[in-house]
N, C-alpha and C positions, 0 to 999 in steps of 0.2 A: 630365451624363447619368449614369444610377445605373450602380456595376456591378451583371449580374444571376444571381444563384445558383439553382439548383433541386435541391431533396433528393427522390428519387426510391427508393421501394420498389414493394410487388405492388400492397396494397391502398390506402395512403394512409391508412390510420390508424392504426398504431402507431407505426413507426419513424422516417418520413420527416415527418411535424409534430412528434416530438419534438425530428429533428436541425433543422427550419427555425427551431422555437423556439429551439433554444441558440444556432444563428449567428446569430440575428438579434439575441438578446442581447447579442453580443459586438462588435458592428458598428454604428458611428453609421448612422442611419435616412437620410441625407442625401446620403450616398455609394453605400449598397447596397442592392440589395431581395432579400431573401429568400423563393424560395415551396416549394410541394412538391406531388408528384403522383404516382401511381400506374400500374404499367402495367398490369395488371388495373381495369375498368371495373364493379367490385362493390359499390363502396363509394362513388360519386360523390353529391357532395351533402350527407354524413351525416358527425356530427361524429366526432374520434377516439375509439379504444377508451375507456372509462372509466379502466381501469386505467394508460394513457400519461397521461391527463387527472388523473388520481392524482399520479402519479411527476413529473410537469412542475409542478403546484401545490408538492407536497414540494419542489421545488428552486425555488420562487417564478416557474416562468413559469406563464401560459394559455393554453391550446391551445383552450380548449371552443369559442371561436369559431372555428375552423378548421374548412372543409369541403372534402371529399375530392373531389379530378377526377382527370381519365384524361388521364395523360402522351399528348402530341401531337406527331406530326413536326414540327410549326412550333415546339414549344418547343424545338429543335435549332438554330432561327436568331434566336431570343429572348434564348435565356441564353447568357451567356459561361462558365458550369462549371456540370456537373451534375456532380453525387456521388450517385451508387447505392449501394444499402446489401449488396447482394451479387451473383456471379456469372450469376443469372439474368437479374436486372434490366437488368446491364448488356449482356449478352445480347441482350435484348427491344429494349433503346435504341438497339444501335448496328445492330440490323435496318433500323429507320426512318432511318438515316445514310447520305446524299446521297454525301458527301465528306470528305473526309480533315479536311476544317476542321472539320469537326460530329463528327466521331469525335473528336477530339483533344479535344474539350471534354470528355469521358464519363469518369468516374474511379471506380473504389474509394473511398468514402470510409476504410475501414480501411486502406486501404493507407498516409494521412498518418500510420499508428500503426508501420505495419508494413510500410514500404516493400519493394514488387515481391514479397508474399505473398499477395496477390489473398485474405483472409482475409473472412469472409461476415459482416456483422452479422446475430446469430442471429434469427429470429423469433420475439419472445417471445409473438403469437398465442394459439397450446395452450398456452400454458405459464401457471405460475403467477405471484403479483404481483412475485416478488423477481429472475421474467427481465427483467421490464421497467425493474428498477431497475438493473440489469447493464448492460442495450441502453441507458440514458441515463449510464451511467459511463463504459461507450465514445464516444458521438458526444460526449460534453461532451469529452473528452480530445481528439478528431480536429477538433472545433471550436474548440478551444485554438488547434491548429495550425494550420488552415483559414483563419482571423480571424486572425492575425500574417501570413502570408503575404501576405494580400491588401490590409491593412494598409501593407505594408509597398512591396506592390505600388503600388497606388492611391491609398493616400494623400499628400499635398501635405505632409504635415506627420510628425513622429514618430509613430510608432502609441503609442498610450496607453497601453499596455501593456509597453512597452519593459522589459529586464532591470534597465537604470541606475534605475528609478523603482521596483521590488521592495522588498518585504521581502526577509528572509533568514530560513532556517530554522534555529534555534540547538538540535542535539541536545544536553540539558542532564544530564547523570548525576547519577543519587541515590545514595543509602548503599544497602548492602546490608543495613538493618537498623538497630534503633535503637541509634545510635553519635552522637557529635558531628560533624556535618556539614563543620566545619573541619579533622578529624583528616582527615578521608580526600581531602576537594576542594581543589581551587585555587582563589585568589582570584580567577578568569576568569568561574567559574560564580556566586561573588556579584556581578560585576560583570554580567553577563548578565542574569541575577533581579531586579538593579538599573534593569534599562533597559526590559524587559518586560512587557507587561500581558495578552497573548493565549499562551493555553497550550492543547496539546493533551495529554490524558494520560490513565492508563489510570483512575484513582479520583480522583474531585473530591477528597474527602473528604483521601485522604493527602497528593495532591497541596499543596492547601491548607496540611495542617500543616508540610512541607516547605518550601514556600515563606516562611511564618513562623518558620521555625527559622533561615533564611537570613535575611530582609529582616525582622526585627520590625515595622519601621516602614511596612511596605510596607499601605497601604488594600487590605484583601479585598475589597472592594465594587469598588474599581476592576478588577478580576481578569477574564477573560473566559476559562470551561476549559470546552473539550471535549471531549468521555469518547470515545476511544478503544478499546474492546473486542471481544470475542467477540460481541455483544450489539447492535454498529456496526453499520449499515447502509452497503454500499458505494456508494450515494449520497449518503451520510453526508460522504465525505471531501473532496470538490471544497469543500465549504463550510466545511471545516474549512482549509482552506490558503488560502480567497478573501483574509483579508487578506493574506494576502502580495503576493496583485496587486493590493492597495489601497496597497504602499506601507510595511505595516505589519511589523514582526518580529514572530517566532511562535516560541515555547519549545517544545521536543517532548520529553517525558518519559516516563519508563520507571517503573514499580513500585518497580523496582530493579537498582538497574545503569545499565548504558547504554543508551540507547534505538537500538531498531534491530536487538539482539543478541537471539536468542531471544526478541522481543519483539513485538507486532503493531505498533507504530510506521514497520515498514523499509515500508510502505505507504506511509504519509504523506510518506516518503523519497524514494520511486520516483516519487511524483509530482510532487516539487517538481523537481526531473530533469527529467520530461517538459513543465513547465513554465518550465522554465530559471529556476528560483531557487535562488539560491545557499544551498547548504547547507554551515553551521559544526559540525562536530564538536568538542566541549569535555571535555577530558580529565577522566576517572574512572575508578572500579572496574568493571571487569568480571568477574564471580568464575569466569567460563569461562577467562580468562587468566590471572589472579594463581593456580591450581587447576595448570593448568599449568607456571606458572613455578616452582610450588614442588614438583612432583610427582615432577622428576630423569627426564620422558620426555619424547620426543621434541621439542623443540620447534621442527624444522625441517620436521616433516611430521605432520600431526596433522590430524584431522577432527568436526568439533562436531554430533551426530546426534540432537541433542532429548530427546525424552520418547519410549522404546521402548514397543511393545505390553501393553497390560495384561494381555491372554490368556498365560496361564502357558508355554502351549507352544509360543505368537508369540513372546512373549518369550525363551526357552531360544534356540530359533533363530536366532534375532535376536544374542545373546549371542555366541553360539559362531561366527556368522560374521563377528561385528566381531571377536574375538580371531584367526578368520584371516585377516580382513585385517589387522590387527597387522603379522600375522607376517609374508605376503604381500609388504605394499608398504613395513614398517617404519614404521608410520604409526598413532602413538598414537590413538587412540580413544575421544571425551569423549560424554559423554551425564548426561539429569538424568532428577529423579523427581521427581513429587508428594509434596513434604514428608513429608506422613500416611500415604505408602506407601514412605519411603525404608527401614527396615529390611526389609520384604517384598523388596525391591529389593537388598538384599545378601545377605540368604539365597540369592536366586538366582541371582545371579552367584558365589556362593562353591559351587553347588550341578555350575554350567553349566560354568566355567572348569578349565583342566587347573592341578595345584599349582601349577605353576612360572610362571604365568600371572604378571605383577605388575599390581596394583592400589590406585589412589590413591584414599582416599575426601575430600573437600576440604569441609568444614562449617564454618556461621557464619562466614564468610571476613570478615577485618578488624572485627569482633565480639569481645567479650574471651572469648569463649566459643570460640572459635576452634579448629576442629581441623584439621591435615593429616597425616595419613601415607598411604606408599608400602609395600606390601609383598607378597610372593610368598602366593598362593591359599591356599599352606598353613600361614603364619603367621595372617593373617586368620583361618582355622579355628578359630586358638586364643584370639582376642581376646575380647575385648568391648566393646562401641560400642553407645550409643543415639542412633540418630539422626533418632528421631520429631519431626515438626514442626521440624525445623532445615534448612535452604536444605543442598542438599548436590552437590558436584559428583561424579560419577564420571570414573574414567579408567582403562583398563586396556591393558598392552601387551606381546604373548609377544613373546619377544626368538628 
């Protein structure tokens, strides 16, 4: 006898066929049946929203066949787990509940994300096409967890998915620039490059040449890379990490540096976490660290704060209150800039900071171009430094 699941929102066409599609994907057809329903009686009959019907094709299911009914007190003696997609619903559902046994079945589905948060999957309805890609990044994550559970409940056998049958995700660090890959890596990350064919990273293109600097002999054509960026789609990423739960290992790569660090990769991180795949960190450059280590501040308490405001007067502010918290909590104070705006960017820290301030600027790091120095607001003053177009770290800390 199957087990039987029901995904339950208002209408029954946006959210609750998206989530019946992904659990149904995840679950042999032979043990479960998955359906979905609405407690609003508006939509009965008619297929889902186009735009869910969009977003479920992009991640390779079909919903179009799917036609929308009106949740029924008998589907409380039917299914053995409903998951409601938010507070209302669930609401609505446990109106029509008899008894404690039929209550018991009624869940948050966000909740498998975000245990005892009662947290609402949004209605992306009004909204535009990229809420629906959002509302199918959350139920694909809660149907991760959903289909292992039940797996692991119900079935007779190992669940398919098990961690022991995984890939691993191998964070793989680059050069900070064009240096000999040998001078700065360990022989761990050409052993890794060695054994790997599926990459996540931020440019095909550098990636690529990277990867030939390391493995000459390695077939590009064998190569499988997915771009990674600003530019990503957050439906993007569950497909980017599927081979891992095929079993497969997966390279995750940074521009430069480590991937993870100031880097949009700590996504692809967090979810292999949520996925329970084992993730390998492979030792390299990080020019946030090595910038510190050479800077003679803090290195017992320190805080890494990105890229500050472009707005001049955002930025001043911003400036003078990282120097007091310096002072504050003794707690050095790192932050970067857009290359092509890094002198702009010491004008006006030399502009914002009190003399006595100290300030490390950290350029071309492990590069033979390589600069670091440390020095007080007012010596700065007197320098001169170009440091257009070169990677550059800052650090400043009033003592």
């Amino acid at each position: 006898m199957s087990v039987k699941i029901l995904m339950v929102c208002l209408g029954n066409i946006c959210r609750s066929p998206m989530a019946e599609a992904i659990l149904t994907s995840k679950l042999p057809k032979d043990l479960f049946f998955v359906d979905s329903a609405g407690t609003g009686n508006w939509h009965v009959g008619k297929q889902p929203d186009d735009r869910a019907i969009a977003v479920a094709k992009k991640n390779k299911l079909d919903i179009s066949l799917q036609k929308g009914r009106h949740f029924k007190s008998s589907d409380l003696d039917t299914f053995d787990y409903i998951y409601v997609m938010d507070n209302s619903n669930y609401n609505d559902v446990l109106a029509l509940a008899k008894n404690e046994e039929q209550k018991s079945k009624v869940q948050l589905i966000l909740n498998e994300l975000f245990p005892g948060e009662n947290v609402d999957v949004p209605d992306p309805y009004y909204g535009l096409q990229n809420g629906f890609d959002s509302v199918f990044a959350m139920l694909d994550k809660s149907c991760e967890i959903i289909a292992e559970k039940l797996l692991t409940k119900h079935s007779k056998t190992t669940p398919a998915k098990n961690t022991a049958t995984r890939g691993k995700l191998y964070l793989i660090p680059t050069t900070l620039g064009e240096s000999d890959p040998m001078d700065v890596l360990p022989q761990t990350v050409k052993r890794a490059i060695d054994l790997i064919d599926t990459y996540i990273v931020e440019n095909e293109k550098t990636a690529r040449k990277f990867i030939k600097s390391i493995h000459p002999e390695k077939v590009q054509a064998s190569l499988k890379l997915s771009a990674l960026n600003k530019h990503t789609e957050v439906s993007e990423h569950n497909k980017m990490i599927q081979p891992c739960l095929e079993g497969k290992n997966i390279g995750l790569m940074s521009e430069a540096g480590c991937p993870g660090i100031a880097d949009p990769g700590a996504v692809i991180v967090k979810l292999a976490h949520e996925k329970n795949i084992q993730v390998i960190p492979l030792v390299g450059p990080s020019s946030i660290l090595l910038a510190l280590m050479a800077s003679g501040m803090n290195g017992q308490n320190f805080a890494f704060n990105g890229y500050l405001p472009i707005d001049k007067s955002e930025k001043k502010t911003v400036i003078k209150n990282l120097e007091k918290l310096s002072q504050d909590k003794n707690q050095s104070q790192i932050f970067i800039e857009t290359p092509f705006r890094n002198n702009k960017m010491l004008d006006d820290i030399l502009q914002a900071l009190h003399p006595s301030t100290h300030l490390c600027v950290a350029a071309d790091i492990t590069l033979p171009t390589e600069y670091i120095k440390t020095m007080r607001i007012s010596d700065w003053k007197k320098a001169t430094i170009d440091l257009h177009n070169r990677p550059t770290i800052f650090i400043i800390h009033k003592s």
